[in-house]
N, C-alpha and C positions, 0 to 999 in steps of 0.2 A: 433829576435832570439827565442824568447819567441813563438812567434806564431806557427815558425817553428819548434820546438820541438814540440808541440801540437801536430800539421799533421801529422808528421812521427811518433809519438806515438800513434794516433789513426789509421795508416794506418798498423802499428805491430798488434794491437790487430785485426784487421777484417780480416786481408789478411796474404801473406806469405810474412814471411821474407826472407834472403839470409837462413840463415840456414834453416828455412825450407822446402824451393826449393828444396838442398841438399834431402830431406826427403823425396818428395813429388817423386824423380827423380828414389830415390830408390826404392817406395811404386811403380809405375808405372809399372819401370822394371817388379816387383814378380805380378803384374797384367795382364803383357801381356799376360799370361798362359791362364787368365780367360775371356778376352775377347771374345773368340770363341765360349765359353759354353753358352752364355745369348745368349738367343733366340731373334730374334728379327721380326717386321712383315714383312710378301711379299712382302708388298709395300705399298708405302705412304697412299694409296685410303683404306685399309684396318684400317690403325690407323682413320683416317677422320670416316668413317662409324661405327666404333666400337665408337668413340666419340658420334658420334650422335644417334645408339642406347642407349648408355648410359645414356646421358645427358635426353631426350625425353620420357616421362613414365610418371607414374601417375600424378606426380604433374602437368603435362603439361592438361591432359586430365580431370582429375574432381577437382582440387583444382584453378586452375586458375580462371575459368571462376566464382566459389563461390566467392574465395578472392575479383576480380575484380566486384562483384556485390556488394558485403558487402562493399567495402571501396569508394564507387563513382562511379561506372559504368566508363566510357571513363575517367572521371576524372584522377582514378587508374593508367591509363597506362603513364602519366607523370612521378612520384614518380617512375613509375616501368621502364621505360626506364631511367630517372636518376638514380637509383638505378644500375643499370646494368652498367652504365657507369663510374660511377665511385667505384662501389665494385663489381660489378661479373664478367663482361671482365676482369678485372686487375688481378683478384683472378681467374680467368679463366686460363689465360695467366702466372702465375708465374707461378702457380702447371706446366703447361707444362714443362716451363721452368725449372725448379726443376728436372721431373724426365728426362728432354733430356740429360741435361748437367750433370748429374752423371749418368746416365743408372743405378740407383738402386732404387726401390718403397722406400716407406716413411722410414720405419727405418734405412736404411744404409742412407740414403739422410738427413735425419735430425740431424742424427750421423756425418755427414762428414761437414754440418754448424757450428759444436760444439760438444763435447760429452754432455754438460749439457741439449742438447734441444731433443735428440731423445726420450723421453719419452712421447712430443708432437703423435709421431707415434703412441703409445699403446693408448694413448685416442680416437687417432684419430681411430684406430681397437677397441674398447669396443662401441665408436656408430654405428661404422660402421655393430658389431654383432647384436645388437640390431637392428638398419634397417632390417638387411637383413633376421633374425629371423622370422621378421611380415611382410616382403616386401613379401615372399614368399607364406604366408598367404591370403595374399589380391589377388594374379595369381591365389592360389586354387580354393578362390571364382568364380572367376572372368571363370576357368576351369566348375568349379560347374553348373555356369549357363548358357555356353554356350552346354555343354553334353544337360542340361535338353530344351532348345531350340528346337529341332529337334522333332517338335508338332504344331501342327497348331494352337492346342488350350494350348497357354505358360501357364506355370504352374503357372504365378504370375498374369493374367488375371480374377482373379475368386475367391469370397471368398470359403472357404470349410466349410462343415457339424462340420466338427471336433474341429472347430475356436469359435462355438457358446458358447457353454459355460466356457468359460474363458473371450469372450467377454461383457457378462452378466453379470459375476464376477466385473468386471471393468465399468460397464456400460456404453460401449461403441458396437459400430459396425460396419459391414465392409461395406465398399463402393466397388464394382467389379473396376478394374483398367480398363475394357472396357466403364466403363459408363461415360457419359457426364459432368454427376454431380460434384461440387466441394466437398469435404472432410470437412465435418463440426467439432468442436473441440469436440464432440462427438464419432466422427467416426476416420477409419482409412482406407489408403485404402491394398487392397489385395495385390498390390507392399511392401508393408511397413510390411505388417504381415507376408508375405511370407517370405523374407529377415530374418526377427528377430525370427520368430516360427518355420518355416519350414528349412533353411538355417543356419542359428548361433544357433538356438533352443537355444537363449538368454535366462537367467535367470536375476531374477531382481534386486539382490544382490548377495556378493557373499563373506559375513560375514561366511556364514559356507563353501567357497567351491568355486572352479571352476568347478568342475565335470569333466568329463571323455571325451576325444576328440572323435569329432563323426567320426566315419567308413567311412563315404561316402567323408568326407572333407579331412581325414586324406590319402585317395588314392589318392585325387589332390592334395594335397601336395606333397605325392611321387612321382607320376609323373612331378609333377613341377620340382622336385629337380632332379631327373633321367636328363628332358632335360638339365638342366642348367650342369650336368655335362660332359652330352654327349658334352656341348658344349665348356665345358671350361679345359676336360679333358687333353686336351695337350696344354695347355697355349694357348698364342697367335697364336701358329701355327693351333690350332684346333678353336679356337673364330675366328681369322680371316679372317676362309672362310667363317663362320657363319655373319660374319657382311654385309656385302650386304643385306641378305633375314631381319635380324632383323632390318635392318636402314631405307629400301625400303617397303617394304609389307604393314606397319602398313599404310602409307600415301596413298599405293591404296586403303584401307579400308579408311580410313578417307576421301577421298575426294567423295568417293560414300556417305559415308554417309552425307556429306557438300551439295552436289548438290540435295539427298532428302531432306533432312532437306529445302534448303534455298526455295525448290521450293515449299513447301506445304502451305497452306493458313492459313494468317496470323503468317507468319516466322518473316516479315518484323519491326513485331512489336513486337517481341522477339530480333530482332538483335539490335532495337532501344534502350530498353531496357536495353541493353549490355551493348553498347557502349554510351548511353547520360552521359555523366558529370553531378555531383552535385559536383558541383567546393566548396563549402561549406566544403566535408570531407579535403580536401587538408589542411587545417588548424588545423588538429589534428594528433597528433603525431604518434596514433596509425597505422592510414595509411602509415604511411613510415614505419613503423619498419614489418606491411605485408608485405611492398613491400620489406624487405630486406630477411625475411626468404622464401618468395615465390622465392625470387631470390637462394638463398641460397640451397634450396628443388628442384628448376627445374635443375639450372645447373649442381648437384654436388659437388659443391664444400665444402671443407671444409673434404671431405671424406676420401681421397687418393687416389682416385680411378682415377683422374686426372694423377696426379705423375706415378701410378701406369703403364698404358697404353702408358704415353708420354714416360717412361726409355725405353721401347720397339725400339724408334726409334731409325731412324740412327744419329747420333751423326748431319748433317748439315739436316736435315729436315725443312723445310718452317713450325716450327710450329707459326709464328707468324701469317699467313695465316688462317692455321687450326683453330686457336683459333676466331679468325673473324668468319670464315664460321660456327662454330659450336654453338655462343653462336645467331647470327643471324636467324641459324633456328631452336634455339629451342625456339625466341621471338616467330617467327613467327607461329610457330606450338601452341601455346598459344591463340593467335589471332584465330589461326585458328579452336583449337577447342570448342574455346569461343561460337564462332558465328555458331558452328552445332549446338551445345546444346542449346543456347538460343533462336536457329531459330526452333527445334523442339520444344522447351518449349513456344514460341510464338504461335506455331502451337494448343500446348494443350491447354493455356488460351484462343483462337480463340472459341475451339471449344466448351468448357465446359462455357463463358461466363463469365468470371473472367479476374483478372491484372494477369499478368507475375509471379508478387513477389505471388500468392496465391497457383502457382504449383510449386514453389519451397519447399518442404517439410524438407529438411534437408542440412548441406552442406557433405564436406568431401567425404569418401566411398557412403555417400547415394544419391550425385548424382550418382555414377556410377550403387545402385543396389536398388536406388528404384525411384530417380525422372525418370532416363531416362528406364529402364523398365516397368515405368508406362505410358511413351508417347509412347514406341513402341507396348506396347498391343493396345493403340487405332490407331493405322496404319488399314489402312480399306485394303490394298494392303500385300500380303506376312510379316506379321511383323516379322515371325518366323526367318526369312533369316536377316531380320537387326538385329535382337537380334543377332545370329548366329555371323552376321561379326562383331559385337561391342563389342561384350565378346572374342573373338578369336583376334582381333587388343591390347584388353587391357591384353589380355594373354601374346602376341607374345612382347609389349613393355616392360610390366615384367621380360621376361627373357634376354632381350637386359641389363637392368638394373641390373639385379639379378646376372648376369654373370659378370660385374664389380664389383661390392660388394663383391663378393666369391673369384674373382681373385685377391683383396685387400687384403685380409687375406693369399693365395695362396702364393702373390709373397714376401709376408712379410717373411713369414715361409722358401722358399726357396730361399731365398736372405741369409737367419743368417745359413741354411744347404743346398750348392748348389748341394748336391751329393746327396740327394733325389727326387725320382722320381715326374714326376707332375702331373702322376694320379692316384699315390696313396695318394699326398698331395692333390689332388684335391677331391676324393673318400671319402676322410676321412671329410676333412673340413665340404661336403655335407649332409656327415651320422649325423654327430654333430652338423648341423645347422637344418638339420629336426627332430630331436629328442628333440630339442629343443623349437622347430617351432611347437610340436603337443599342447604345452602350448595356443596358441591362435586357435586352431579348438576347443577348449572347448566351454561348453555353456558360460562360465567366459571369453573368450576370449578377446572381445572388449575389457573390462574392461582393461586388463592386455597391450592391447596392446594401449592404450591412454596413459597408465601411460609410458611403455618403449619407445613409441613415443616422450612425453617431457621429459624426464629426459636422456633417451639417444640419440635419434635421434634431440633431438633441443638443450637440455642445454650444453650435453657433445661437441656435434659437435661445439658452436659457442665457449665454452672455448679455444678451440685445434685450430680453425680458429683465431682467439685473436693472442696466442699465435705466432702462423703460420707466421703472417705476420709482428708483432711486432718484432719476433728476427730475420728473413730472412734481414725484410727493416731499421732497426733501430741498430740491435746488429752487427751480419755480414755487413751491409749497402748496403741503396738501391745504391750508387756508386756503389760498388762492383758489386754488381748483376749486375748493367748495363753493367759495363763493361766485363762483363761473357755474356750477352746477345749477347753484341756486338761482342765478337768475336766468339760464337755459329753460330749466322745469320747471320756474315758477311754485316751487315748495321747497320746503326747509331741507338740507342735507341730513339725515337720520343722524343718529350717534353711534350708530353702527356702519356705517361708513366712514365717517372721521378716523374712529377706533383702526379699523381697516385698512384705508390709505394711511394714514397719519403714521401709523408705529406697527401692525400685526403684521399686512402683507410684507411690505421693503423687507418687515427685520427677517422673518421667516424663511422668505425668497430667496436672501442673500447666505441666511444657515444652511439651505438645502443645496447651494449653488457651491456653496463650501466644502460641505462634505461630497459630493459631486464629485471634487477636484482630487479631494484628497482620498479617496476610495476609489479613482478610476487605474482600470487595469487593460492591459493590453487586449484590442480589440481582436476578434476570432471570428469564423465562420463555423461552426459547431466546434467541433475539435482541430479546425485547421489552422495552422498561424500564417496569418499575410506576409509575404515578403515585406523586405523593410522598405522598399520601393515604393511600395504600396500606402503603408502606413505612414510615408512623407509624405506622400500625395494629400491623403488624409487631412495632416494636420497641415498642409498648404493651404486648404480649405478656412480653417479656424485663423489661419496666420492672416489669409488674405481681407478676411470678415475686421480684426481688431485694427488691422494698419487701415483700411477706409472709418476706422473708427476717430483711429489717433487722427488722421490728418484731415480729416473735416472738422476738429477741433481744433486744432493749433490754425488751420485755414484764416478764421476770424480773427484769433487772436495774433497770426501773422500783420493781420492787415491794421490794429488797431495798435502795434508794437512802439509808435510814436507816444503814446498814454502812459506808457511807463507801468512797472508791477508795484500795488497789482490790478491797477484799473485797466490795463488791455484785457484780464481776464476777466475783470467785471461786465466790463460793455458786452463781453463776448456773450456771456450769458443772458444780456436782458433779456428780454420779453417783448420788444417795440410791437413783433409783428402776430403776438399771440390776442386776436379778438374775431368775434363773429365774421361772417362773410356779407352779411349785409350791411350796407352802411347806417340804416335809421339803426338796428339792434347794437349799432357798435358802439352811434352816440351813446343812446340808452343802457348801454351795458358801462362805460366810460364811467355814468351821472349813478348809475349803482354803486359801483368801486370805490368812487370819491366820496360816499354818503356809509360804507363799508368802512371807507380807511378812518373819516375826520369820528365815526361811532365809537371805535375802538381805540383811535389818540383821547378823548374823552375820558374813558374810563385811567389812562394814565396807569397801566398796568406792565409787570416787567415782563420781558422774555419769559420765562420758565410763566408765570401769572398765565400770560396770552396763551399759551399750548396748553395747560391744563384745564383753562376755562372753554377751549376748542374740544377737548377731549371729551369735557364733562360737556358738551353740546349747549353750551351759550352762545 
């Protein structure tokens, strides 16, 4: 009897009760008003392809193939295809799951798992600002240098007159990026100077100052933000016609550039390179916890931006499909833009008479704008045309991305006020993220945008990811969930997703997120150290994300402090307002639940019984 009071005690606190049925019947009803007004996509092929412009962007194109050299060559891809298997499919596949099964992006949806946990949502929109502040940043560039492409003779091929005496200062010199020669630690080559002098017009500190955004960078930013509006100005109904050309084009560019790349001389030994294992790194920790925020950074997740596109759909959509197909080609596109790069970067050691590792110059941004514009100046054939298609692919994938990220904040705003328009919420968001965004066209730029990269784009996002999946699969419970799954897609939840949400991701999530903590070191800009000014600032950021965490949870449990501890905390947590968006699916889903719960009072099984028999996929 004991036991059985447990179960039905724990199955009140995650799920609905009778009386809340009752609640949940009426809440339905006053919803079916609003059902008509959520937009939703044309069709399944549109969410698919809006996924995979998403997902498929920078991290895909110059952070992989660095990561994957830095941590083991071919070794890397073990850790990173484990890594994907048991935290980013899974974490792929809730967030879908999340926003299909309430059709509302992250705050209404994290609101409807509990009142105490929506304020995961506002962390999760404070990194997502931060991203997309400096994502848009990096398109400018990325715009920057392909306008300046259309010359025979690339602007980054050649040192200038005007570079000598500063060079001097520093006693140092340039090396022309058409020349054979390797770059001695003297030297630097005209890729490298061009980028930081001519380009970022980088400054060396920036104790007195960031200085003033430059002119030329600050119109590709506008124009960046213009497209991403043009494309995201009617929600999904305007994104997803734009999702075909953003999902499709980048990979015609990419594979022309794959078939030059692998066929020039001496690729072979650039692809080798890649891919040879030093099965030695796989025993350091640091390798796997790469391979978790590379997972983390390619798929999106952790962002909302997930949630955000999947509430789009129709309430029975194949997303357990979609989540396969999208995390699959954004491994592949990884692979794939590993092996252009290091097949043209084989091509550059070939010909200058050096190892591989001697033309890689930097990782990050600087393979995109100075290792691999200094292998396209020595193209003996058209190089101006592959510059051209490689900065316009990394453009076009930018704003596949960029338009997620902005439509995160978009659907957040018009979910809490649905009677405002979406392109004047969209309009707005834009004006307010490029005025924000002219902070990194400065000469102080980089700087500014390393520090909002860790502190909001990695620390804030994995706190909110923690969170994310800790109160979804542990508070709410991963039963629960599955059994939401199961009657979303009308098929049994695998045993490998049980395995998955129930005990692998959370535990794993939370070890990585640990050592995180306890291995983080003073953040730097190559060897520069930020004032301490700077680095409060920083962690302003992280401070600001946890207190909208804390007080949107104590918020609830302010309000129900009459209940006494600890059922103010209890109520806080229900679940009243977690069920479909349509009203016949909610009945329907209600007469599931209750046919779910009285199956399993039946068998009269204990706590530990009930999660082994879930694990073992009864």
């Amino acid at each position: 009897m004991a036991d059985e009071k447990k179960v039905t005690t724990s199955f009140t606190i995650s799920s609905e009760t009778n009386k809340q049925n009752n609640n949940v019947r009426n809440s339905s009803t006053e919803q079916g008003s609003d059902e008509s007004q959520r937009a939703t996509w044309d069709n399944g092929l549109q969410f698919l392809m809006s996924c995979i412009a998403m997902s498929v962007g920078f991290g895909n194109i110059w952070r992989f193939p660095f990561v994957a050299y830095e941590n083991g060559g071919g070794a890397f891809l073990i850790p990173y295809i484990i890594v994907l298997i048991i935290i980013g499919r899974p974490f792929y596949y809730m967030e879908m799951c999340i926003g299909q099964f309430t059709s509302r992006a992250t705050g209404q949806a994290y609101r409807a798992i509990g009142p105490m946990f929506e304020g995961i949502a506002y962390a999760q929109l404070i990194g997502t600002i931060c991203v997309q502040t400096y994502y848009c940043c990096l398109m400018a560039i990325s715009l920057f240098y392909m306008v300046n492409s259309f010359t025979s003779n690339l602007p980054w091929s050649y040192c200038r007159d005007e570079w000598n005496q500063s060079l001097v200062e520093q006693g140092l010199e340039c090396v022309a990026s058409t020349s054979r020669t390797a770059a001695s630690n003297s030297s630097l080559s005209s890729s490298e100077l061009y980028y930081k002098w001519e380009v970022l017009k980088e400054v060396s500190q920036i104790y007195d100052g960031i200085g003033i955004p430059d002119w030329k960078l600050t119109l590709c930013l506008l124009f960046s933000w213009i497209a991403c509006f043009v494309v995201s100005n009617n929600g999904v109904k305007s994104s997803g016609k734009f999702s075909y050309f953003l999902a499709l084009f980048p990979y015609v560019i990419m594979f022309v550039i794959l078939i030059r790349g692998v066929t020039l001389e001496g690729s072979a030994t650039g692809l080798l390179y890649f891919i040879q294992p030093q099965w030695d790194k796989l025993l350091g920790a640091d390798v796997w916890y790469a391979a978790v925020t590379q997972c983390f950074f390619s798929l999106n997740v952790g962002f909302g931006s997930i949630v955000m596109y999947s509430s789009y759909n129709s309430f029975d959509h194949p997303v357990n499909r979609d989540a396969l197909i999208v995390t699959t080609i954004d491994t592949f596109t990884s692979l794939l833009s590993g092996a252009t790069i290091f097949g043209i970067l084989g091509n550059l050691a070939n010909e200058m008479g050096v190892e591989v590792s001697d033309v890689i110059s930097t990782g990050g941004s600087g393979i995109a704008f100075i290792s691999y514009p200094e292998a396209i100046a020595k193209f003996d054939q058209v190089p101006w045309l592959f510059a051209i298609l490689f900065f316009l692919m990394l453009w076009v994938l930018g704003v596949g991305s960029l338009v997620a990220l902005q439509s995160t904040f978009n659907s957040i705003v018009l979910d809490a006020y649905p009677n405002l328009k979406t392109s004047y919420v969209s309009g707005a968001t834009a004006i307010i993220m490029f005025l924000v965004g002219l902070v990194y066209v400065t000469p102080g730029g980089q700087f500014i945008l390393t520090l909002v990269d860790f502190f909001g784009g990695t620390f804030v996002i994995f706190i909110a990811a923690v969170l994310e999946i800790v109160v979804l699969m542990w508070v709410y419970g991963a039963t629960n969930f599955c059994d939401d799954v199961e009657y979303m897609t009308k098929s049994k939840v695998s045993i490998y997703w049980k395995w998955m949400w129930g005990f692998v991701t959370p535990t794993v999530t939370i070890l990585i997120f640990v050592y995180f903590v306890a291995t983080i070191t003073e953040v730097t800009y190559g060897s520069y150290t930020y004032p301490r000014s700077a680095l409060i600032c920083g962690w302003m950021i992280v401070a600001v994300s946890c207190i909208a965490i804390i007080f949107m949870a104590l918020k609830p449990v302010f309000k129900n402090r009459k209940l006494g501890f600890p059922e103010m905390f209890i109520e806080s947590c229900r679940s009243t307002k977690w069920k479909p968006d349509s009203s016949k699916a909610t009945m329907e889903w209600i007469q599931f639940k209750q046919a779910k719960k009285e199956e399993r009072e039946k068998k009269n099984q204990s706590w530990i019984k009930q999660k082994l028999a879930f694990l073992a996929g009864k």
